[in-house]
N, C-alpha and C positions, 0 to 999 in steps of 0.2 A: 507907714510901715508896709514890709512888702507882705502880701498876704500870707507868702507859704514859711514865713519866720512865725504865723502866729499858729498854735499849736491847736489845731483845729482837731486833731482827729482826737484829741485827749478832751477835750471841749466836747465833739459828740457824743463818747461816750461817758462821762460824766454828767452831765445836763440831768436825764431822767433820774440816772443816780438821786444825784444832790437833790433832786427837787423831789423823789420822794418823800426824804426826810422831813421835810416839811407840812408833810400832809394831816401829820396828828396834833397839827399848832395851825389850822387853818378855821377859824370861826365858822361853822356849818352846821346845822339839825338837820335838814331832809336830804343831805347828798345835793344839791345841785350844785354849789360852790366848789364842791371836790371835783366833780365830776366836769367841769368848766374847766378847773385847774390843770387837771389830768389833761385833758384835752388841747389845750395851751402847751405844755410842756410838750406834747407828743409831736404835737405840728411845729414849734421851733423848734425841734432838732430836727426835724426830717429838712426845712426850710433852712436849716444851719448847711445840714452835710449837701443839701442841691447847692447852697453861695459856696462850700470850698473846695466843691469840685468843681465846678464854674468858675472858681477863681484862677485856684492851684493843680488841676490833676489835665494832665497831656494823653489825652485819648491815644497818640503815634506811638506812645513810651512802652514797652514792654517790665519797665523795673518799677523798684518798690518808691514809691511818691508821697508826698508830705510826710518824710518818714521823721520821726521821733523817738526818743532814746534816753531813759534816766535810769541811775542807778536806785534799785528800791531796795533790794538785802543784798548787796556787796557782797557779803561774809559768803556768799551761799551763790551768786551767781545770777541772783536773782532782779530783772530788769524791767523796769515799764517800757516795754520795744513794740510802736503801731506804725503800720502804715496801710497803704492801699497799691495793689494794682489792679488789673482785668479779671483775676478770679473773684475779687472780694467786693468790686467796687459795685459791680449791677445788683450784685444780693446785698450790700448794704442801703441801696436803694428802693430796694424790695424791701426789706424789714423794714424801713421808717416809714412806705406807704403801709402797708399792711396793720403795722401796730398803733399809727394813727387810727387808720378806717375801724381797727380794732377797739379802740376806747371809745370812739363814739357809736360803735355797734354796742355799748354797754351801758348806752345812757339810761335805762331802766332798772340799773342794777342796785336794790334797796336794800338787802341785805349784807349788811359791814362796808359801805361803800368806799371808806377811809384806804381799807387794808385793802382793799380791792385793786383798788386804783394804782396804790402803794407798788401792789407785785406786778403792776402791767407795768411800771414803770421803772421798776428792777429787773424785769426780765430784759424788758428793751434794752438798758442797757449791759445787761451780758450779754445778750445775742451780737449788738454791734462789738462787742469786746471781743466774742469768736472769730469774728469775720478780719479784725481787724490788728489781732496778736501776733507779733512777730517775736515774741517769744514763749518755748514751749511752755514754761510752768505759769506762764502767764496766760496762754489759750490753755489750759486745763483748770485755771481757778475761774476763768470764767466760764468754762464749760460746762463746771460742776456749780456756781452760783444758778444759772439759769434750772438749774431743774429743780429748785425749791418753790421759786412762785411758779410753777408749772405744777408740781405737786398739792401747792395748797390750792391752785385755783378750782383745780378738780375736783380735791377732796370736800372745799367748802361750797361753792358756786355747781358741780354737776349734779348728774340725774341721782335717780332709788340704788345707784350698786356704784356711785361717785366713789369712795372709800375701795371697795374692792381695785376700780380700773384704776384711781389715786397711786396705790402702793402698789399695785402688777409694776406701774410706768416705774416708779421709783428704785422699785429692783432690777429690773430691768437693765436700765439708764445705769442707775450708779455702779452696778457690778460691772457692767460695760467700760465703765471708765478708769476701773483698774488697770485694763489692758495701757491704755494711754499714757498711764502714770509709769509703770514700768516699762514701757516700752523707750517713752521719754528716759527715762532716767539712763535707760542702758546706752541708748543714743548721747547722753550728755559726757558720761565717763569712758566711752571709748576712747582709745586714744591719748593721744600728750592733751591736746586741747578738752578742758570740763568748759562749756558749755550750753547753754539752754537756746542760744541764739537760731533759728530756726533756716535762717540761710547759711551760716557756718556749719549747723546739722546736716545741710544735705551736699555738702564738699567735702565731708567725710566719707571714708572708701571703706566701709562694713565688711568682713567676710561672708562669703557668701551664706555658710548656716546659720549668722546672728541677723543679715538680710533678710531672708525667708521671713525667721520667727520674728522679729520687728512688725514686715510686710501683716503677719496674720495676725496679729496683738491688734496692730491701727487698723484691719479688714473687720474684725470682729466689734471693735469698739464703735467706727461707724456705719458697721453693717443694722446696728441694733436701729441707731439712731437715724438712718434711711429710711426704712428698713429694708432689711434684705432677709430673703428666705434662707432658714428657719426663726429669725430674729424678730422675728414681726408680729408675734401673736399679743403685744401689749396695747398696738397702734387703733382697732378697732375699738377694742375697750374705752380706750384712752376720749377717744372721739365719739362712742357712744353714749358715753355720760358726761363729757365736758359740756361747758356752756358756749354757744354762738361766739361769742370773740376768742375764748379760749380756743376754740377749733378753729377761727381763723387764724391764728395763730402758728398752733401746730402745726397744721398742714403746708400754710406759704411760709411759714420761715424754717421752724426746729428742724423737720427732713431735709432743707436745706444743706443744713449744717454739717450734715453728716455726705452728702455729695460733694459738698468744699473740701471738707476736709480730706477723701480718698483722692483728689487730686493734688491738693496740696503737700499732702504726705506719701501717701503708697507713690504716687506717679512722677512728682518734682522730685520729693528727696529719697523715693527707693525706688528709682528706675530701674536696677538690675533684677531688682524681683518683682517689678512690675511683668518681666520678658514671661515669668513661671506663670503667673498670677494674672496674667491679662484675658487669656482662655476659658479660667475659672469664672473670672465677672461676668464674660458675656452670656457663658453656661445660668449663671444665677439668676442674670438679667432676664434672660426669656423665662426661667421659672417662674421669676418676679409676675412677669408680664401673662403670660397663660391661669396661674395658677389665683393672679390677682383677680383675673377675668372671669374666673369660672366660679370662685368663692365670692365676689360682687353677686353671679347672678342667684344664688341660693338665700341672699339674704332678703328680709320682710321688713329692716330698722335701715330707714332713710340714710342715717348716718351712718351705720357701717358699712352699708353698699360704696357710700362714698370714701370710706375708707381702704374698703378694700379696691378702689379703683385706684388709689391713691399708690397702694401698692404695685398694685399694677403700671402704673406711667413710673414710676422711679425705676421701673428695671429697664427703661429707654434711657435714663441716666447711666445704668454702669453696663449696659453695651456701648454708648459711645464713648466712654474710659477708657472701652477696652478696645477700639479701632483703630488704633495707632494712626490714623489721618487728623488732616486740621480739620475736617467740617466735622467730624463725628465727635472731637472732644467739645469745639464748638457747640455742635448740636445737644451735646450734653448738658452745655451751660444755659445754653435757651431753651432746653425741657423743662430744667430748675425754676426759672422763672416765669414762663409762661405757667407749669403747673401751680407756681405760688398764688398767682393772679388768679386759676382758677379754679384752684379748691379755694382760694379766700370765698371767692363769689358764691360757690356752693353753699359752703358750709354755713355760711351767712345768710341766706336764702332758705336754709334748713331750718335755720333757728326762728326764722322771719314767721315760717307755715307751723310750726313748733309753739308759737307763741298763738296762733289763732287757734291750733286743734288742738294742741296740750298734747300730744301724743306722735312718735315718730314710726309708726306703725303703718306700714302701708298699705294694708289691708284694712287699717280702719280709716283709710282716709277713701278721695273718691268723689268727684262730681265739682271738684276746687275750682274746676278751670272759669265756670261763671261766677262763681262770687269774688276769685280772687285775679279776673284777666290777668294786671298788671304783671302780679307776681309770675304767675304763667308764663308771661315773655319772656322775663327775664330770667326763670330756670331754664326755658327752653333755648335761650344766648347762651347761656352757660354748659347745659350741656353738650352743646353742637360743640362749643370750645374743645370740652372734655374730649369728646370722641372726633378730636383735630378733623372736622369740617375744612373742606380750603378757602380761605381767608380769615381763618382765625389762627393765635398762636399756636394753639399745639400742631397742628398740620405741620407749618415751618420746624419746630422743634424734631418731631416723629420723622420728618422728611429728611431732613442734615442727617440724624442719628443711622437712619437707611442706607442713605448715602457715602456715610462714613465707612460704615461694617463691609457694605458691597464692593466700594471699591480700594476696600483693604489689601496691600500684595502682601502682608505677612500671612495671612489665614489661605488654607488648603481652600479649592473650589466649592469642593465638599461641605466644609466645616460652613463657609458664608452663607450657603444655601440652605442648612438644618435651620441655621439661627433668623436668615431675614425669615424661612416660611413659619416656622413656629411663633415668631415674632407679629407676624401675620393675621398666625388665627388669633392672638391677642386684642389684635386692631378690629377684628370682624365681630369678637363676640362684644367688643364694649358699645358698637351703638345698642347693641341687643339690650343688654343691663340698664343702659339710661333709660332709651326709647321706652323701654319697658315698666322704669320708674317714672315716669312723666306720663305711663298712661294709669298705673295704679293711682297715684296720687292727684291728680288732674282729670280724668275722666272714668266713666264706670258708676254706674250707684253713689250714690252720697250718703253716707255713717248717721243716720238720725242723729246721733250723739254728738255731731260738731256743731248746726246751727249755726252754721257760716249767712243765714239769711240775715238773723239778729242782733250781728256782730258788724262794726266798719272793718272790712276781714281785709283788704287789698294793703300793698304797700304804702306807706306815707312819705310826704319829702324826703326824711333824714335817710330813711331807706333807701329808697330810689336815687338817692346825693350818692349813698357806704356802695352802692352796688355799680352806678354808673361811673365812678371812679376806679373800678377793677374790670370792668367790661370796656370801655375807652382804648385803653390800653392793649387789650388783650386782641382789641380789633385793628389797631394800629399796628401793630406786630405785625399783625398775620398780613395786613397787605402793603407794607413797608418795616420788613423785618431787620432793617438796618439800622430802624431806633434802639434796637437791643444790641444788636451784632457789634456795631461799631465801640461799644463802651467794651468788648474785652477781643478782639478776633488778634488784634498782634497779640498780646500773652497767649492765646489759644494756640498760635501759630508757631508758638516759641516752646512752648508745654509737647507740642507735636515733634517737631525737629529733636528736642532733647529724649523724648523717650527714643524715636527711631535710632538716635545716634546710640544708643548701646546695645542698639539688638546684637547679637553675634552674627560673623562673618559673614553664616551660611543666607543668613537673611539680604544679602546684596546680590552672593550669588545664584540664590534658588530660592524668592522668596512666597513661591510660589507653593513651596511643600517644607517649610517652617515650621509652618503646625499643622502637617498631615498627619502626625501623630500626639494629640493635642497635649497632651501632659507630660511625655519623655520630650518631645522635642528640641524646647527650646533651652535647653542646658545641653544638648549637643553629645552627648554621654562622655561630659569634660566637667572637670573636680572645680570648674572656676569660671564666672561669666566675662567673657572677651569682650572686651571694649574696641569697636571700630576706629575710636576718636587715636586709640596710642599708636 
């Protein structure tokens, strides 16, 4: 049989599915059996989706691949429609490594292990169901499936204020996804054609005031789930009381999600109001980016410093959205997964020294760095990652993004130069945050109260396996960045060309001062956005 007849991408994301189900009928008393089980499931699908993209997916291709299509409610419109191209296909490979490394970063987890296991195993597969829906009411019920075992995981498995960060994330998230659902829905019934179908959604020609407010309905929706400033106050919480896999998690995939998606939607299917709206990102990016930096360094809780960094690097994501070049959208997509790689590694690494001292206080730690070398090094990889060292991935990521916004001809001189230097001091103050976390935590005085002398306190194999498999990677990028690039640079290149083909007119002939006036501009003080392409 030829491979790409056999329905692989409905296979992906089913797998963890189905084999959840099965977890409260698996003979086990101390959790190892589950937790074996879990573990098996997580790594055949990731070892599934590496055979069918190796089988079936044309890295040259710019269109949609192993695509698949079934009627699910007819009466209504409604379709089982997946496939894969270059925006989905590198972050689907990101989640399966991630959410493996993620269940065997949980092999100590003895409270309810069954259910545990259960929601790593439903989330995974709505996370690949995001990435991987080609149709809208179908990327919205997996959207909204995913943040229930994200909510229990917090609420049950995190720290002393689980519950509080549990339900911030919840309201958060799901009011956010109102926007989605309306927005969707007014995208379905425009026009003669009602459909959900997500490529026929964007060959629709919207007026321009139902454009706008679409464009801000899906800005807001995964502005939350980025996040993007002021959306963002749920994310620290979130991370400060989750458990070690649940943070890995979060961090390398769910933000994700929310970057896929303002390309896939604001920028593929609402180009016209991407022209209003592309100024605004990069405005929010550098807030992202500064304001991540400067609330990272006030913090004293390991994990939210990394959170709030976390913030910080996503606003390198929606400035290169917003640079209408191919490296800079590019470069956008290689911050997403370089940053998955290494917040996993953090955050993992947090939970690793969390597990020795019982406490994520940086002031009561202190003097780590002999008891616990190993560990040592491998934050100190990690963090170099973080603050894009060169030859590590985020450097390449942060570099492209640079280089995109700089050598943008839509944006005024002016305008490139507020955004690269503010952008800037983001980059200067973040070794300051680490460096400065790596000397609290690792040198200074030692906390009587930890007794890292009486304890085997350093990393063990399985540790050193979960960590060397996100550090690997992360180094391989950065000094051969084309193991990433090449799984999506033709879509990137295609994503580029389509937005620039609707700029207006003025942007061919003087695009020089486009947006020298960054918010009138690019509507031209004209009732309707001109298409170069008629």
């Amino acid at each position: 049989m030829n491979p790409i007849q056999i329905p692989w991408l409905s296979a992906i994301i089913f797998l963890p599915l189905v084999a959840s189900l099965a977890i409260p009928f698996i003979p086990d008393k101390d959790g190892k059996t589950v937790r074996w089980y879990g573990l098996g499931v997580a790594f055949a699908d990731f070892a599934l989706m590496i055979f069918a993209f190796w089988q079936g997916y044309d890295f040259q291709s710019s269109a949609l691949q192993l695509t698949e299509s079934y009627a699910w409610i007819p009466q209504i419109g409604f379709n089982w429609a997946v496939a894969v191209d270059g925006l989905s296909m590198p972050l689907i490979l990101l989640t399966g490594l991630i959410n493996t490394l993620a269940v065997f970063a949980a092999w100590k987890v003895t409270n309810k292990p069954r259910l545990f296991y259960a929601l790593m195993l439903v989330m995974y597969s709505a996370q690949l169901g995001v990435f991987l829906a080609q149709d809208l009411l179908m990327f919205f019920l997996m959207w909204e499936i995913e943040l229930v075992p994200v909510y229990l995981l917090i609420s049950i498995w995190g720290g002393k204020n689980r519950r509080y960060a549990a339900t911030k994330f919840i309201i958060y998230t799901a009011a956010a996804s109102i926007f989605i659902l309306v927005a969707g829905f007014a995208m379905a019934f425009y026009g003669d054609n009602f459909t959900f179908n997500m490529t026929e959604l964007g060959l629709k020609e919207y007026p321009q005031a139902l454009e706008l407010a679409l464009y801000t309905g899906f800005l807001i929706a995964y502005g939350v789930k980025l996040p993007i400033f002021p959306f963002h106050t749920w994310l620290p919480d979130a991370h400060g009381e989750a458990s070690a896999p649940g943070s890995m998690v979060l961090a390398g995939v769910l933000l994700k999600m929310g970057g896929y998606a303002l390309i896939r939607f604001n920028v593929e299917m609402l180009t016209d109001a991407h022209v209003v709206f592309a100024p605004i990102l990069a405005i929010l990016g550098v807030v992202n980016i500064v304001y991540g930096a400067c609330c990272a360094l006030a913090q004293t809780n390991l994990k939210r410093r990394l959170a709030y960094s976390s913030i910080a690097h996503m606003g390198f994501v929606l400035i290169g959205i917003a640079s209408y070049t191919e490296i800079g959208i590019s470069g956008a997509v290689l911050q997403m997964v370089s940053h998955g790689l290494i917040a996993a590694s953090l955050f993992f690494l947090s939970g690793v020294t969390y597990e020795r001292t019982h406490t994520l206080m940086m002031d009561q730690m202190g003097g780590m760095a002999k008891a616990m070398p190993r560990t040592f090094a491998l934050f100190t990889i990690g963090s170099m990652a973080s603050l894009a060292l060169p030859g590590m991935s985020g450097f390449v990521g942060e570099l492209m993004v640079f280089l995109g916004i700089g050598t943008s001809d839509v944006y005024s001189s002016s305008f490139k130069v507020v955004v690269i230097f503010l952008s800037a001091v983001g980059v200067i103050l973040t070794p300051i945050y680490l460096l400065s976390m790596l000397r609290q935590v690792f040198y200074g005085n030692q906390s009587e109260e930890l007794h890292l002398d009486t304890v085997v306190a350093d990393v063990r194999p399985r540790e050193l396996f979960i960590t060397a498999c996100l550090l690997l990677p992360i180094i391989g990028i950065g000094f051969y960045p084309k193991l990433a690039t090449q799984t999506y640079d033709v879509k990137t290149v295609e994503v580029a060309a389509h937005a620039r083909q609707v700029l207006p007119v003025v942007a061919r002939q003087q695009p020089s001062n486009l947006y020298s006036q960054i918010f009138t501009a690019p509507t031209l003080a004209s009732s309707e956005f001109v298409n170069i392409s008629e």
